[in-house]
C-alpha positions in Angstrom: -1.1 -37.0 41.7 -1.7 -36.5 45.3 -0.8 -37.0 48.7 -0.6 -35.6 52.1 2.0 -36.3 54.0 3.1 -36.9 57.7 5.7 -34.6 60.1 9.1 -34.0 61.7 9.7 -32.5 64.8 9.2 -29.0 64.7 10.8 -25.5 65.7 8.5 -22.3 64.7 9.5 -18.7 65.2 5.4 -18.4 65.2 3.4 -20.3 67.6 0.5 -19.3 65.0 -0.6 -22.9 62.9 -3.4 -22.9 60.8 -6.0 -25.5 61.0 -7.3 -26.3 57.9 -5.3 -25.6 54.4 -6.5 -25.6 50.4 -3.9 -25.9 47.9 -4.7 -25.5 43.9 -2.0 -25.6 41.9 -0.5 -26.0 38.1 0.6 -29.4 37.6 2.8 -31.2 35.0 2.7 -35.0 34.9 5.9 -36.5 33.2 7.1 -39.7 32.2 10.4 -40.2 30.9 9.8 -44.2 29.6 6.8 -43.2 27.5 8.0 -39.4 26.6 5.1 -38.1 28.4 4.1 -34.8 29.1 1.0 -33.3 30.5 -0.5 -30.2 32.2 -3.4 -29.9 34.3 -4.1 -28.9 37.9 -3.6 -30.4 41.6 -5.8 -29.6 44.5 -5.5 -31.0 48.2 -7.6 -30.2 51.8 -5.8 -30.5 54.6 -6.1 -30.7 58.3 -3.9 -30.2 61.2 -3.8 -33.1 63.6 -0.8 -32.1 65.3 1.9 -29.0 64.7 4.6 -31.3 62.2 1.7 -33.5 61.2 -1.7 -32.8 58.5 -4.0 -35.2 57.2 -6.8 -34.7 53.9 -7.3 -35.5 50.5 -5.5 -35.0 47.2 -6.9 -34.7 43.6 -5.5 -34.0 40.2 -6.0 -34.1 36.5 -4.1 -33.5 33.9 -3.3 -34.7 30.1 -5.1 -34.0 26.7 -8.7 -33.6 28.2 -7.4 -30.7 30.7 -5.3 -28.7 29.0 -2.3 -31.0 26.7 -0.9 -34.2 27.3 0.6 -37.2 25.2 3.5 -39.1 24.5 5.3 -42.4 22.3 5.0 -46.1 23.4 8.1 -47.7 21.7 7.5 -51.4 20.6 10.6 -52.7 23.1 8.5 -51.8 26.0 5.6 -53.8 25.4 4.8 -57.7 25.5 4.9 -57.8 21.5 8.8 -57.3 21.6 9.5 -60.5 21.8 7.6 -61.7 18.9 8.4 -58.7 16.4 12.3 -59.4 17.0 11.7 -63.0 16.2 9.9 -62.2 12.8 12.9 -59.6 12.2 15.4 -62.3 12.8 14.0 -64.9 10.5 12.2 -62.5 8.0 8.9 -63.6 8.1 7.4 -62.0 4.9 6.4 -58.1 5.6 3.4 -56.4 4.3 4.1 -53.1 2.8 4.8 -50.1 3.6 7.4 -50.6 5.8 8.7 -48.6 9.3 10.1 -45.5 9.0 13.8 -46.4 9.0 13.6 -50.0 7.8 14.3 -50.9 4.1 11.1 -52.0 2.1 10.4 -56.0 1.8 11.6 -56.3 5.7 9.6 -56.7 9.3 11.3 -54.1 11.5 12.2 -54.9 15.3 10.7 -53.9 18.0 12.4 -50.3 18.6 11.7 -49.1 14.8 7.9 -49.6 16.5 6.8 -46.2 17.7 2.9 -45.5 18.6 2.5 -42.0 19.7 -0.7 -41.1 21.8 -3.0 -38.4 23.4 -3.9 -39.1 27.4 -5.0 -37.9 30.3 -4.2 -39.2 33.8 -6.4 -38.5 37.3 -5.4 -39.4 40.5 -6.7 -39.2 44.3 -5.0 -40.3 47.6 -5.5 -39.5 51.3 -2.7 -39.7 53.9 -0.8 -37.4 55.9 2.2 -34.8 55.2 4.8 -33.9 57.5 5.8 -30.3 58.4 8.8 -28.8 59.1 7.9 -25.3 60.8 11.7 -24.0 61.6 10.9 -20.8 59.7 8.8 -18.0 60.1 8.9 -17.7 55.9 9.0 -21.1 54.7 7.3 -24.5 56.0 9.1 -27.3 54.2 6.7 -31.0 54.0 7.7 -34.4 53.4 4.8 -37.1 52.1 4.9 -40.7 51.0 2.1 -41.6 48.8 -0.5 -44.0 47.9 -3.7 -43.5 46.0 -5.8 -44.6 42.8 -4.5 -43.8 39.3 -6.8 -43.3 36.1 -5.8 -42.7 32.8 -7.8 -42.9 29.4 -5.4 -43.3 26.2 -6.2 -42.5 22.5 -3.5 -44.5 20.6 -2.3 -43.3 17.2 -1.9 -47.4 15.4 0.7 -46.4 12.6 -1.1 -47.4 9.1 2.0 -50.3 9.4 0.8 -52.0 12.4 -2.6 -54.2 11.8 -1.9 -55.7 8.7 1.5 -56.7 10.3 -0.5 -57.9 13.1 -2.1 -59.5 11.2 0.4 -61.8 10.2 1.8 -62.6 13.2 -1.5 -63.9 14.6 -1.8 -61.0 17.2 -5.1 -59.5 18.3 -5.5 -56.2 17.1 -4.8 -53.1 19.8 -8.1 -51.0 20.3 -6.7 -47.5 20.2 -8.8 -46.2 22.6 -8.4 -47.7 25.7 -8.7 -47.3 29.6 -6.9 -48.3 32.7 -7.0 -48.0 36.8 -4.7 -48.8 39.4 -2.8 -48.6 42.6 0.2 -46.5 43.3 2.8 -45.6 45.8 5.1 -42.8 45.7 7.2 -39.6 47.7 7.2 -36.6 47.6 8.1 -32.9 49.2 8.2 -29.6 49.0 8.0 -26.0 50.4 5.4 -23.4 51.3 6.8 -19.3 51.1 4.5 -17.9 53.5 3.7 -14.9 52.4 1.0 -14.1 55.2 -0.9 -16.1 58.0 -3.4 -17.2 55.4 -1.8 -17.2 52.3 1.4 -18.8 51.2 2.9 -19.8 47.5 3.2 -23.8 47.3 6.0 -25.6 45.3 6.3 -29.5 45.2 7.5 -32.5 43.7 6.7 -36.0 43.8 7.8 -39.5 42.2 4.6 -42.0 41.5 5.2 -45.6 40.6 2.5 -48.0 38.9 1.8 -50.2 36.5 -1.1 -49.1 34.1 -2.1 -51.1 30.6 0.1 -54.0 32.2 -1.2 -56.5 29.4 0.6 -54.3 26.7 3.5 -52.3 28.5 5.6 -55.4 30.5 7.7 -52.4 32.9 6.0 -50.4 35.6 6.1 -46.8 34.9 7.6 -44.3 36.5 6.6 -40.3 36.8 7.5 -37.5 38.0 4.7 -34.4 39.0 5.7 -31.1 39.3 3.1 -28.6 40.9 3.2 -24.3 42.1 0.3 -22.5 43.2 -1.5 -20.3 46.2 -1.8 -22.1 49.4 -5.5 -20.5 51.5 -4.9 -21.4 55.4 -7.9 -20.4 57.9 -8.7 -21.5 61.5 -5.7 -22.0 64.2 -4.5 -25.0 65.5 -5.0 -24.9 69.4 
């Protein structure tokens, strides 16, 4: 998830800036409308362009090819809602077995539909971060965000699902499946400068997009958390 962002003014008790900056850190990728939660790593190169301004590259991965990552689609968040609540209301004839929770002989509704699935998300951006260098110990930044969002899905289709599918007249859903796309976002954090060249980074950032948008009818929304060692070399001049 990603992003470099762009400065306040600044006040420094250390005329000393770095110039350039590498940042590898843990990473966990959330998403509260689809239960998701993954872990994986965020990296970013940065350079300063002016004391409260840097500009580079950001790159993460995370999710079930990294180190874990999944979560549930439920059936009222996808373009099928409207047509599963509709065979629920007039009781189109089922085809056993039946949705955990419903009562044998009936088509459930759309929320007793719950996929569950293993993912992986990537994500790269380029922009700039803004500094705020009032403390010898701690630089906080600011960053808005904007980059390219990848994520491969393996979905777990409950036994339930085709035949029901089936007869509705809906396609069937592949269950492994792929998806890229724009996002924007903000984000901040902190640096603990522990020396000139080393410092212990801690951030957080909200992305919006829309991935799989011909299944899932609501953008998604996710939160990254990320901690890890800051490398600074050069001086700004």
């Amino acid at each position: 998830m990603l992003l470099l962002g762009i400065g306040l003014p600044v006040w420094s008790q250390d005329t000393y800036i770095n110039r350039y900056t590498l940042y590898t850190g843990f990473d966990y990728f959330a998403g509260p409308g689809l239960s998701l939660a993954q872990r994986g790593f965020d990296t970013d190169f940065g350079v300063t362009v002016k004391p409260w301004l840097g500009l580079g590259v950001d790159f993460s991965a995370s999710g079930d090819s990294i180190i874990s990552g999944g979560g549930t689609i439920n059936g009222t968040s996808t373009a099928f809602a409207p047509i599963l609540n509709n065979a629920f209301t007039n009781g189109i004839p089922p085809v056993p077995p039946s949705f955990p929770g419903v009562p044998a002989g009936v088509i459930g509704p759309a929320n007793a539909v719950n996929v569950s699935f293993k993912s992986s998300t990537y994500t790269i951006a380029v922009g700039g971060q803004f500094y705020v260098r009032k403390w010898r110990k701690v630089t906080f930044l600011v960053r808005p965000g904007f980059g390219a969002i990848h994520a491969p899905v393996d979905l777990n289709i409950p036994p339930q699902l085709p035949p029901l599918f089936h007869i509705l007249g809906l396609p069937p859903v592949r269950s492994n499946r792929t998806d890229t796309n724009w996002f924007i976002g903000f984000g901040g954090g902190f640096d603990i400068n522990v020396s000139r060249r080393v410092g212990l980074r801690f951030t957080v950032d909200w992305i919006n997009t829309h991935l799989f948008d011909d299944i899932l009818t609501d953008r998604q929304n996710y939160i990254r958390f990320t901690v890890g060692p800051t490398w600074k070399w050069g001086e700004f001049k």
